[in-house]
TORKOL-4160 file (C-alpha; in steps of 0.2 Angstrom, whole numbers, padded with zeros to 4 digits, m for minus):
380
<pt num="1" X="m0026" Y="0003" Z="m0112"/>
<pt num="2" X="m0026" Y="m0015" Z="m0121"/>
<pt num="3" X="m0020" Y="m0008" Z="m0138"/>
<pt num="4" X="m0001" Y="m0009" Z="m0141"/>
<pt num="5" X="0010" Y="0001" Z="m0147"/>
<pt num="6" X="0010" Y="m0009" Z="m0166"/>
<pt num="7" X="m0010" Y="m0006" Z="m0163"/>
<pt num="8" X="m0013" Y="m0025" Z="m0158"/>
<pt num="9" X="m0023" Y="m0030" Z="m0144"/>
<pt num="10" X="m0015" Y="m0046" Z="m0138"/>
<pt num="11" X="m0024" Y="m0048" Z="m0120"/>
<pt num="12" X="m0042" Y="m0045" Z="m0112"/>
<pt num="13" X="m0042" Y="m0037" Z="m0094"/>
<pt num="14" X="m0044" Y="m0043" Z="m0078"/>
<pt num="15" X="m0047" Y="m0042" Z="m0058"/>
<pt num="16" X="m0056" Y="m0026" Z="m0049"/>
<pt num="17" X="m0057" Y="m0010" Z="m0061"/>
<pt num="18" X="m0057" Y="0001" Z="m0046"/>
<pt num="19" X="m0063" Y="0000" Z="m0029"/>
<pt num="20" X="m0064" Y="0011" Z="m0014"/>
<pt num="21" X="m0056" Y="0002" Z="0002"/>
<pt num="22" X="m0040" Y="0001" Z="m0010"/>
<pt num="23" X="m0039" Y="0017" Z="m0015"/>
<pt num="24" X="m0026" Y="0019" Z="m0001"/>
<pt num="25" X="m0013" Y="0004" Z="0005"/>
<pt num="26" X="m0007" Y="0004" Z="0024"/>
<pt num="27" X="m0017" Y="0016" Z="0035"/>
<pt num="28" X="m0009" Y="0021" Z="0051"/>
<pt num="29" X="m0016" Y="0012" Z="0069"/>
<pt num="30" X="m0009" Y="0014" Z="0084"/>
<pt num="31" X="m0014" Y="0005" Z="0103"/>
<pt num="32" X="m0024" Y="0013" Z="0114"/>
<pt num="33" X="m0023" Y="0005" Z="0127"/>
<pt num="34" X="m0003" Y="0008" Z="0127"/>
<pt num="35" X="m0010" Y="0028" Z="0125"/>
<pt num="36" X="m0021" Y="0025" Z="0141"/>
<pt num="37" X="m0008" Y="0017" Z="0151"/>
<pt num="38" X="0003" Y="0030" Z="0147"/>
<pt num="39" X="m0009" Y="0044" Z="0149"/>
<pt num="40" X="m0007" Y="0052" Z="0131"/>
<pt num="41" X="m0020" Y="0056" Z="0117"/>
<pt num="42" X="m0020" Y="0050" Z="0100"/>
<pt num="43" X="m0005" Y="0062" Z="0089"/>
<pt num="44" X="m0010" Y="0072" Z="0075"/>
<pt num="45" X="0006" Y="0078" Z="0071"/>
<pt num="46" X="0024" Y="0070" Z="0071"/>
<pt num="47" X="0030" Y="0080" Z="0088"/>
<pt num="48" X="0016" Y="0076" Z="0097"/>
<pt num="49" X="0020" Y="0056" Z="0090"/>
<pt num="50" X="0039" Y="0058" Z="0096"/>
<pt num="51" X="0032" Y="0059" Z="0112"/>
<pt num="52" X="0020" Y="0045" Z="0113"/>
<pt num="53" X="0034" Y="0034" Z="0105"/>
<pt num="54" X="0044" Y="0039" Z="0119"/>
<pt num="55" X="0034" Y="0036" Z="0131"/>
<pt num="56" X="0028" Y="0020" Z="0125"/>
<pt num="57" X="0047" Y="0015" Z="0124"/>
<pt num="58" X="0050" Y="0022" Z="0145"/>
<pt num="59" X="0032" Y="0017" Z="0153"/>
<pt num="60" X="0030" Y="0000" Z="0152"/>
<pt num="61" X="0015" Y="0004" Z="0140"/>
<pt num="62" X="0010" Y="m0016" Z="0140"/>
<pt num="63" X="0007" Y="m0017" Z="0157"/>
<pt num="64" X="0019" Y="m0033" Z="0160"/>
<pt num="65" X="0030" Y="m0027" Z="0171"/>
<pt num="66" X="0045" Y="m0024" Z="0159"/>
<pt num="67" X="0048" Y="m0007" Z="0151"/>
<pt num="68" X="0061" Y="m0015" Z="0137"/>
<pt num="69" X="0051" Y="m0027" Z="0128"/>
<pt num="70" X="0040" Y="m0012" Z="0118"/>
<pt num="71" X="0041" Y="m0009" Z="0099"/>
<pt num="72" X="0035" Y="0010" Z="0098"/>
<pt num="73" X="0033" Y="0009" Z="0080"/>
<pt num="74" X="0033" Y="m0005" Z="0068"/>
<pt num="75" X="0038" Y="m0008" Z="0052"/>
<pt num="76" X="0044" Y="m0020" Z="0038"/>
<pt num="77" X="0049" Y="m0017" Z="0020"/>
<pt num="78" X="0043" Y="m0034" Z="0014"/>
<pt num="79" X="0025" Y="m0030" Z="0017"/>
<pt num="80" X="0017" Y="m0019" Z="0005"/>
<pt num="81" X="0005" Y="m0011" Z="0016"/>
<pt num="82" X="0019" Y="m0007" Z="0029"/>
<pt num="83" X="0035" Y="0002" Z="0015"/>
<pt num="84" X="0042" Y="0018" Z="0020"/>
<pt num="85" X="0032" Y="0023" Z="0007"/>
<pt num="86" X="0017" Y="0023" Z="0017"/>
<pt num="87" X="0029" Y="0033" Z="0032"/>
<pt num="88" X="0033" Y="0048" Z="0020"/>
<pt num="89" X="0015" Y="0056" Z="0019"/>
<pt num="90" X="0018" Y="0067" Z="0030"/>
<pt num="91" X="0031" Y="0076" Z="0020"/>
<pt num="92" X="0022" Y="0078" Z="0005"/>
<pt num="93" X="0027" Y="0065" Z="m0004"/>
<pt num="94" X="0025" Y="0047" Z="m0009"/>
<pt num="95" X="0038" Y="0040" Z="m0019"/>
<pt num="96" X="0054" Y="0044" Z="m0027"/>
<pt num="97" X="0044" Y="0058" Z="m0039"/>
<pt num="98" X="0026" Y="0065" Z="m0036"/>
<pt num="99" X="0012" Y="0070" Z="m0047"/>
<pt num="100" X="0008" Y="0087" Z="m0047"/>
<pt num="101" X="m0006" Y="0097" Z="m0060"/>
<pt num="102" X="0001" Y="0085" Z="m0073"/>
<pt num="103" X="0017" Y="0086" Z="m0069"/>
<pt num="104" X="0032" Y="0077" Z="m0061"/>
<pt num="105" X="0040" Y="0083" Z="m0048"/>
<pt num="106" X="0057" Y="0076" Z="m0042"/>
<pt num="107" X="0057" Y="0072" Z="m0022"/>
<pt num="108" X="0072" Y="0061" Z="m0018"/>
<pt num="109" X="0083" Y="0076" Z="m0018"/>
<pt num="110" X="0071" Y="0090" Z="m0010"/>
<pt num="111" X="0075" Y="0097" Z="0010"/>
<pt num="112" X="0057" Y="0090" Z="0011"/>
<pt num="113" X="0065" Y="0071" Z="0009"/>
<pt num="114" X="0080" Y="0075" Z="0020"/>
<pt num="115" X="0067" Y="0081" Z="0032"/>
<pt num="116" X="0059" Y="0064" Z="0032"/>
<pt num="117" X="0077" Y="0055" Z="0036"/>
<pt num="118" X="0081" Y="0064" Z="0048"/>
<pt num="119" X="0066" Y="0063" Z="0057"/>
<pt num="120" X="0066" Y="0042" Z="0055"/>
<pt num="121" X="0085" Y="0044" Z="0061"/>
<pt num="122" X="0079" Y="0050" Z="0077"/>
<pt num="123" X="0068" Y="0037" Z="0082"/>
<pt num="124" X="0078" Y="0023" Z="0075"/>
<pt num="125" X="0092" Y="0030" Z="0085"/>
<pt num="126" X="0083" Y="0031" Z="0100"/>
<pt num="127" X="0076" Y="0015" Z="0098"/>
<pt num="128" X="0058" Y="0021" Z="0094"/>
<pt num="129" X="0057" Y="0011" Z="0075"/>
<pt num="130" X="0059" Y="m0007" Z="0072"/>
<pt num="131" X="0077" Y="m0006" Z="0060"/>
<pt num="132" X="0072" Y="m0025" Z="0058"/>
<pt num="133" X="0061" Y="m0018" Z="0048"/>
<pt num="134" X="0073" Y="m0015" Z="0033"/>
<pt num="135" X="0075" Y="m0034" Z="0033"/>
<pt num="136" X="0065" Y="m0045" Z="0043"/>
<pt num="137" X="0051" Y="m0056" Z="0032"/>
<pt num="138" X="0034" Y="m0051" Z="0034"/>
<pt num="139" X="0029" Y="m0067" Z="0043"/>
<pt num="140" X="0042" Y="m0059" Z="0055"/>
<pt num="141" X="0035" Y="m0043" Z="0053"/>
<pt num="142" X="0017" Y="m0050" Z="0058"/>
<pt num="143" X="0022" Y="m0062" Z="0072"/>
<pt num="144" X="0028" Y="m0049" Z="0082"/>
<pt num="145" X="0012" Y="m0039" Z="0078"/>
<pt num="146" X="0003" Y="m0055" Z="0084"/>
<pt num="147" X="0014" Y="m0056" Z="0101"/>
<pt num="148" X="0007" Y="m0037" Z="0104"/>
<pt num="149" X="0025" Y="m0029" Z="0104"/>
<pt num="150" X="0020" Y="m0016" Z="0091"/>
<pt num="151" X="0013" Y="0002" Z="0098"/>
<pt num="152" X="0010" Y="0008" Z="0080"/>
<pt num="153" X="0012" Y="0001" Z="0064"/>
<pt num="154" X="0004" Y="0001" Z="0046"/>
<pt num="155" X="m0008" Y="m0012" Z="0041"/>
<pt num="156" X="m0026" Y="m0014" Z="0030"/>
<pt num="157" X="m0032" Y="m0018" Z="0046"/>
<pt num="158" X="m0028" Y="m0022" Z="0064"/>
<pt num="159" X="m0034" Y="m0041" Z="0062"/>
<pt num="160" X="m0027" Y="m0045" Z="0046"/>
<pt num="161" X="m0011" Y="m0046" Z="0052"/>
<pt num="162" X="m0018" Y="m0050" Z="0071"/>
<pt num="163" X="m0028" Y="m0063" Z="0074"/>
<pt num="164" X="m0035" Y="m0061" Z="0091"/>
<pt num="165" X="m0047" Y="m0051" Z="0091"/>
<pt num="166" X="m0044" Y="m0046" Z="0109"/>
<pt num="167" X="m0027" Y="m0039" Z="0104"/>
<pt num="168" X="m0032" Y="m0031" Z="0085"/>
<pt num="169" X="m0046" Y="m0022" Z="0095"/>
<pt num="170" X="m0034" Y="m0012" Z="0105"/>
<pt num="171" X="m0029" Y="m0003" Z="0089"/>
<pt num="172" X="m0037" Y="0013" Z="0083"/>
<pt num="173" X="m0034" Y="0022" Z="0065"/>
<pt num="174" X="m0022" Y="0039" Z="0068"/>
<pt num="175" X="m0027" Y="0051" Z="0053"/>
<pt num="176" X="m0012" Y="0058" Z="0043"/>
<pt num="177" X="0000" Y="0068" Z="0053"/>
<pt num="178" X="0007" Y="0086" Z="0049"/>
<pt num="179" X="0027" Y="0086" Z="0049"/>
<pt num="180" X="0035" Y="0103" Z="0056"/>
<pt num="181" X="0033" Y="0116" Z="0041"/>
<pt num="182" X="0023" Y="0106" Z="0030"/>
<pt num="183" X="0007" Y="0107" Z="0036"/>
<pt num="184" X="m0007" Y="0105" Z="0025"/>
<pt num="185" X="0007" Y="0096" Z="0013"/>
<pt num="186" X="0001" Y="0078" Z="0021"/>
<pt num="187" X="m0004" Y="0066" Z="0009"/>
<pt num="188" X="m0008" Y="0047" Z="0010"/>
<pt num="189" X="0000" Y="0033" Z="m0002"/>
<pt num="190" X="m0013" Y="0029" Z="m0016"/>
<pt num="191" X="m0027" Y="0039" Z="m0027"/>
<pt num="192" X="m0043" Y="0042" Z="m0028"/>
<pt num="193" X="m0051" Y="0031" Z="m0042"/>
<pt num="194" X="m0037" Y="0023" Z="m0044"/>
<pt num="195" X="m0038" Y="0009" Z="m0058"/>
<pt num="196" X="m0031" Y="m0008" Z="m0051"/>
<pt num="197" X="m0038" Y="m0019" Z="m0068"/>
<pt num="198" X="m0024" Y="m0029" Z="m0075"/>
<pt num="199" X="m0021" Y="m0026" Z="m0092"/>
<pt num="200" X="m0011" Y="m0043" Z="m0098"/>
<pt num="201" X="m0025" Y="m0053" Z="m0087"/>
<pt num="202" X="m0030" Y="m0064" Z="m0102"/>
<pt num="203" X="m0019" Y="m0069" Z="m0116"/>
<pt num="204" X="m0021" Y="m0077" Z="m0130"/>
<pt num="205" X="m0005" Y="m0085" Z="m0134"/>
<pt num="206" X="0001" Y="m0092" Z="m0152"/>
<pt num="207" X="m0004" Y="m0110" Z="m0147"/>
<pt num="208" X="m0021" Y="m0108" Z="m0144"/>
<pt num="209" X="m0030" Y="m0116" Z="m0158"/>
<pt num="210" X="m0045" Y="m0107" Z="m0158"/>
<pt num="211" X="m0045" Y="m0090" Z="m0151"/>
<pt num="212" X="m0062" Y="m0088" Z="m0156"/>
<pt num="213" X="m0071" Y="m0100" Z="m0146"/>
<pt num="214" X="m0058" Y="m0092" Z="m0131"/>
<pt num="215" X="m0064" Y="m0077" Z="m0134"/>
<pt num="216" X="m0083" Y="m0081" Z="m0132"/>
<pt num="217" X="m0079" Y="m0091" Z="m0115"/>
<pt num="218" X="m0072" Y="m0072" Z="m0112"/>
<pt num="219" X="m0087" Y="m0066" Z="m0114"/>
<pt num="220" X="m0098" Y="m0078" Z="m0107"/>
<pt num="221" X="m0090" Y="m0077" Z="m0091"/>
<pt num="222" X="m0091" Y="m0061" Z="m0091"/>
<pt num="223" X="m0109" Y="m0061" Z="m0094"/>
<pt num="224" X="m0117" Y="m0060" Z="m0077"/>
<pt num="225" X="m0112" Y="m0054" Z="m0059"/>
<pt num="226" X="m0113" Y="m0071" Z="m0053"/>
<pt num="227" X="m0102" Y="m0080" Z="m0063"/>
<pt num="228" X="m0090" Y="m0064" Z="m0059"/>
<pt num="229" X="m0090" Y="m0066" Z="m0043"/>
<pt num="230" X="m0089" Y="m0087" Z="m0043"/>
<pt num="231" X="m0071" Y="m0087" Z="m0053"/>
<pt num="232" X="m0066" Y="m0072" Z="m0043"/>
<pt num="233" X="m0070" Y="m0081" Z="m0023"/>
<pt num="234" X="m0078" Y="m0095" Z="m0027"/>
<pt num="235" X="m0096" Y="m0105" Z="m0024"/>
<pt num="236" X="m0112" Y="m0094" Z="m0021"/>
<pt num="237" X="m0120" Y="m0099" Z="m0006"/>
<pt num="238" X="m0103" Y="m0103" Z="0003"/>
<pt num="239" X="m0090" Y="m0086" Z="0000"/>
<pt num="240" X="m0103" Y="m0075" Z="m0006"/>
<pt num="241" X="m0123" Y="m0072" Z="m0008"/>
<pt num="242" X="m0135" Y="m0059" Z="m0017"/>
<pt num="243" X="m0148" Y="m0050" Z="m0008"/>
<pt num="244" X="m0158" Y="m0038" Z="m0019"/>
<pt num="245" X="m0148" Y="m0038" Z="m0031"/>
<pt num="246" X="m0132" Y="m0034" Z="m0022"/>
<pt num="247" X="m0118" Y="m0045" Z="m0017"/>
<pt num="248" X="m0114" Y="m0048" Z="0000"/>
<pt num="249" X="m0097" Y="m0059" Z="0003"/>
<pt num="250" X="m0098" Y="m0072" Z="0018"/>
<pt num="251" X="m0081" Y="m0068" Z="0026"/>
<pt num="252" X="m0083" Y="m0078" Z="0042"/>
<pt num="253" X="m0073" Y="m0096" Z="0037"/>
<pt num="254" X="m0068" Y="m0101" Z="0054"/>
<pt num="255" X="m0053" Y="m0094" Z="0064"/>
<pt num="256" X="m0044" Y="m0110" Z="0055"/>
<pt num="257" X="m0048" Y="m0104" Z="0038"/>
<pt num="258" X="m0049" Y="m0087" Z="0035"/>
<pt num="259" X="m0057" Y="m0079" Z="0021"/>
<pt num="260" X="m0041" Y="m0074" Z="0011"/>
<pt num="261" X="m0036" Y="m0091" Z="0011"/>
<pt num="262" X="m0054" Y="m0098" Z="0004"/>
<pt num="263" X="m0054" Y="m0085" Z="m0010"/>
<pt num="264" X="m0038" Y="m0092" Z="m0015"/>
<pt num="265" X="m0043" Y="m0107" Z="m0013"/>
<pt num="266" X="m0060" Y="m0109" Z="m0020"/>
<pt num="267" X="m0056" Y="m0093" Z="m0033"/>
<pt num="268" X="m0046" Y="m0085" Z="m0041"/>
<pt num="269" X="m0046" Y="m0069" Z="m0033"/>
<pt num="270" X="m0034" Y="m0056" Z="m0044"/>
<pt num="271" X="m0032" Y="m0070" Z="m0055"/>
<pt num="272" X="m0050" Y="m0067" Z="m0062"/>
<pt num="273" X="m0049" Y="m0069" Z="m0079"/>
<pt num="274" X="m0063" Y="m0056" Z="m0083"/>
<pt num="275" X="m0065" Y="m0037" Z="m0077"/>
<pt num="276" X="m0078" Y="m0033" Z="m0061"/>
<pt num="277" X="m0084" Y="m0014" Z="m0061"/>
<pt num="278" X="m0085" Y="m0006" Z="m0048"/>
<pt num="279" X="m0103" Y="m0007" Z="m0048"/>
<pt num="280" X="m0102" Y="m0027" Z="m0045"/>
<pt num="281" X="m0092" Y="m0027" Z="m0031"/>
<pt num="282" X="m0098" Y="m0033" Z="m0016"/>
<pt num="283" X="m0107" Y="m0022" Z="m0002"/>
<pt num="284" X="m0096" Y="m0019" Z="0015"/>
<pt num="285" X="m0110" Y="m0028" Z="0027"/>
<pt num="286" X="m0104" Y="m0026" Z="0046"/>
<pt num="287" X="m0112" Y="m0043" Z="0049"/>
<pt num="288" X="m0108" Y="m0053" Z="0034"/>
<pt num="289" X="m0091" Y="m0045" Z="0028"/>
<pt num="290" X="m0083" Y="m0036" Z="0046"/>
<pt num="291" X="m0067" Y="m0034" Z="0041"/>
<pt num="292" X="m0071" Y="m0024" Z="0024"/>
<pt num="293" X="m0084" Y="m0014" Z="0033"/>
<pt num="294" X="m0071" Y="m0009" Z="0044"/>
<pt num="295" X="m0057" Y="m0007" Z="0029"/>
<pt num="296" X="m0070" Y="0003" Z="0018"/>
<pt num="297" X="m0072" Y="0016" Z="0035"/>
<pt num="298" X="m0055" Y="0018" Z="0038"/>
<pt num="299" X="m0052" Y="0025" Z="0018"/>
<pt num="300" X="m0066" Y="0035" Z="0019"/>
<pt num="301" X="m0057" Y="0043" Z="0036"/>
<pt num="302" X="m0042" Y="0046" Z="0024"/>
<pt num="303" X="m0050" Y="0051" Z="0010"/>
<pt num="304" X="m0049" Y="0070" Z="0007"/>
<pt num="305" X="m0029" Y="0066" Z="0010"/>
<pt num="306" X="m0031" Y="0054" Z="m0004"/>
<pt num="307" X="m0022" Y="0063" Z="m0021"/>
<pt num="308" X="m0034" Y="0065" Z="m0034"/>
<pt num="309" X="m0016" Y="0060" Z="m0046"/>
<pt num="310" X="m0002" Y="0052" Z="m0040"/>
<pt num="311" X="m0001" Y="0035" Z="m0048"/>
<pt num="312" X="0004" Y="0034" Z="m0068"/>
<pt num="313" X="m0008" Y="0028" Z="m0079"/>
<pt num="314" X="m0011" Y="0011" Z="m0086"/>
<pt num="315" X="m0002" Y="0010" Z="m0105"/>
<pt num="316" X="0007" Y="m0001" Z="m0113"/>
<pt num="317" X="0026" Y="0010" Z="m0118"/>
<pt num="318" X="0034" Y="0006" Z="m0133"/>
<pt num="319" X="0049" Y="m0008" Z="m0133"/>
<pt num="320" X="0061" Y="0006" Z="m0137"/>
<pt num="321" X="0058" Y="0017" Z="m0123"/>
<pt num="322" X="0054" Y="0002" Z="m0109"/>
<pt num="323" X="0071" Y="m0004" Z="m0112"/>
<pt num="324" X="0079" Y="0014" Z="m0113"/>
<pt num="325" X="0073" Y="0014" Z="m0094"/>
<pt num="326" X="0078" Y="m0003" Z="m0090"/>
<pt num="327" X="0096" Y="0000" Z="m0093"/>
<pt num="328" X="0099" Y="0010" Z="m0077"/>
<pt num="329" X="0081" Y="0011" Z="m0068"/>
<pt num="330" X="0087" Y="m0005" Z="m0057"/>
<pt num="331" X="0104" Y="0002" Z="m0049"/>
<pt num="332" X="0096" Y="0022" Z="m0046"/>
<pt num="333" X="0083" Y="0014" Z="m0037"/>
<pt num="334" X="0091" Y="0000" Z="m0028"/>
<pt num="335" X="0104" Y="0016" Z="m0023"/>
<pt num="336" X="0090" Y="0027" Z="m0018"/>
<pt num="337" X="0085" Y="0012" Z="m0006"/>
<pt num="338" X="0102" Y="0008" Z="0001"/>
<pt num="339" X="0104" Y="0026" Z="0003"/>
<pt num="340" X="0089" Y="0028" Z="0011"/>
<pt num="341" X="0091" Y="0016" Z="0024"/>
<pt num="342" X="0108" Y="0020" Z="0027"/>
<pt num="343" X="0102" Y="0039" Z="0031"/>
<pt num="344" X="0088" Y="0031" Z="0044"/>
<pt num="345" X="0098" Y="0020" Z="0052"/>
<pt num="346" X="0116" Y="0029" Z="0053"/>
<pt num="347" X="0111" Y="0049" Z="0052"/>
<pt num="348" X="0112" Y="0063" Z="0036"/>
<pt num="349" X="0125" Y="0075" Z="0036"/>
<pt num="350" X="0127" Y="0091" Z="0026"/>
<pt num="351" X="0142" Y="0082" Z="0016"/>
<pt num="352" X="0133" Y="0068" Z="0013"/>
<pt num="353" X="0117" Y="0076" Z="0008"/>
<pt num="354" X="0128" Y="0084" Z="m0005"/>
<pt num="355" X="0134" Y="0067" Z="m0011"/>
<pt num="356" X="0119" Y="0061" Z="m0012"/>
<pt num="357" X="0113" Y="0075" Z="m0024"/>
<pt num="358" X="0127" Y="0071" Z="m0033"/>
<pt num="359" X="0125" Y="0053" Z="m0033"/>
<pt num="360" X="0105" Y="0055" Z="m0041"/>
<pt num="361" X="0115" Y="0063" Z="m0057"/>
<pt num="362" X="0128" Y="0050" Z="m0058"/>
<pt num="363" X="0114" Y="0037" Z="m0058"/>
<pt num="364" X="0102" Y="0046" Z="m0070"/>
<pt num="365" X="0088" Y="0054" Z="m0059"/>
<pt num="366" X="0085" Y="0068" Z="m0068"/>
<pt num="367" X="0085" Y="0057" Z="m0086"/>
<pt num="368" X="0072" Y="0045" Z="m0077"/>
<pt num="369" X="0061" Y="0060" Z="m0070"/>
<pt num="370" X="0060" Y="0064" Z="m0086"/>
<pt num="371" X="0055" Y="0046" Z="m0095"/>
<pt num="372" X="0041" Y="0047" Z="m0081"/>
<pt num="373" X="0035" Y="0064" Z="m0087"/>
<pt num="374" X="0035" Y="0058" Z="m0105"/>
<pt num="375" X="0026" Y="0042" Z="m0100"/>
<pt num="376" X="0014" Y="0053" Z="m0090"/>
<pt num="377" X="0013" Y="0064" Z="m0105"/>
<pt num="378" X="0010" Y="0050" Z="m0118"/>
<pt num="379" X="0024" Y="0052" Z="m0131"/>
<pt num="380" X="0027" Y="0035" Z="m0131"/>
């Protein structure tokens, strides 16, 4: 993986070679105290989850008196674990392509995608989905979260984008839903095993005047668990302790300063300048680390939706065929975007389905499906 295309190693990895709480990105919650209220069960496919957004939307779910102040389903494009990308599961498809037995299948112009839009359409034309969530901020995203106006949403967990714990309690996982059709398709954003080390972690630039004495600071820091684990979060003792021989993080910093924000601060977090496997990780402990206890059981709910492939590998293309992409990856993705979110907010028709076929070509989807499969395939 660190070897470049001229056979020179120029960087040493970094951060988490792979861990299981993020094998997957948002998971799916939604209230159940709104369900109770509106006496409906948790859905398990998108019909049934029409129905409790609508209701969510007509019954007052909160309990305050005013049916118009709900947000049946939230969602923001600036947050990561909260992207369409995490909404299209259901259809059988992550992204703009999808991996299957080695090979890479096309998605952005399948009935399957088209299925997908019209089924956002709906609810963002009956006022079911957040359309802020094309442009709002993900502080704006999660203070609306945090004033419980959100049914369902996307998220790591509940309480790390709500921070009363009375409130982020009231949110219970819904396992992947089956669309119309495609059932048994369902699939959830991420892979098993998936490799999350950074390859350019450490480098050694020109300018460094000795690179061997760097290099045995490289290994030295990467000589032990514990010195790991003190330039990833920080000081043993205060962000993290071992207990036979296993390492237990100390997540409860005060409500003032949560444990993100002391890793940050006190560490380096995916900064880390050397490689943790994923033997070193630390041990989801209910009373000394709640929040990945509870991360860590909410993946393993998911996990048999997990792909086995999905994401690309990690390797370093040559500077020939990175820049052969680069001249026209940036306007077909920013078009299947805009078009995307046009689609959701303004409807599909037959005609301008048709254009939007058209359209892939004219902006090089089938040429950058391709590139994909060759990059999957390793000919560059």
């Amino acid at each position: 993986m660190l070897t470049y295309p001229d056979g020179n190693i120029y960087s040493f990895m970094s951060s988490v070679y792979t861990q299981h709480k993020s094998w997957t990105i948002g998971v799916q919650f939604i209230n159940k105290d709104w369900l109770d209220r509106v006496g409906k069960d948790i859905p398990t496919n998108l019909d049934e989850y029409y129905e409790v957004l609508k209701a969510f939307k007509e019954m007052d779910a909160n309990g305050n008196g005013d049916p118009n102040d709900e947000i049946p389903l939230g969602y923001c494009e600036n947050n990561f674990q909260a992207r369409l990308l995490q909404f299209m599961g259901a259809f059988g498809f992550n992204d703009n392509y999808r991996i299957e037995n080695g090979k890479v299948i096309p998605t952005a112009n399948t009935p399957e995608y088209r299925q997908f839009l019209e089924y956002y359409h709906r609810l963002a034309s009956e006022g079911l989905l957040d359309i802020e969530g094309f442009s709002q901020t993900d502080q704006q995203f999660m203070s609306k979260a945090k004033q419980g106006l959100y049914g369902s949403f996307y998220a790591w967990t509940p309480d790390t984008i709500i921070d009363d714990p009375e409130l982020s309690d009231q949110y219970v996982q819904v396992l992947p839903m089956t669309a119309p059709g495609l059932e048994g398709k369902e699939t959830v954003y991420g892979t098993k095993d998936r490799f999350m080390g950074i390859i350019n972690g450490l480098v050694i630039t020109s300018s460094c005047k000795n690179p061997e004495a760097l290099v045995r600071w490289y290994d030295y820091m990467a000589s032990s668990v514990e010195l790991k684990q003190t330039a990833r979060i920080g000081e043993k003792g205060v962000m993290w302790e071992m207990k036979d021989n296993k390492i237990y993080e100390l997540q409860d910093q005060g409500p003032d300063f949560n444990f993100q924000n002391a890793c940050y601060t006190y560490g380096l977090m995916q900064a880390c300048p050397v490689l943790l496997y994923p033997d070193e990780m630390a041990w989801d402990d209910p009373e000394t680390s709640p929040q990945n206890y509870a991360r860590d059981g909410y993946v393993t709910a998911v996990e048999k939706w997990i792909q086995d492939e999905g994401l690309m590998p990690s390797r370093i293309a040559t500077e020939e065929a990175t820049l052969s992409k680069a001249v026209y990856e940036p306007d077909l993705l920013s078009y299947i975007k805009n078009f995307t979110a046009n689609a959701i907010m303004n409807g599909v028709t037959d005609a301008s389905w048709e254009q939007h076929v058209a359209d892939l070509e004219k902006y090089r989807y089938s040429e950058w499906i391709q590139w994909q499969q060759d990059y999957l395939d390793g000919k560059f």
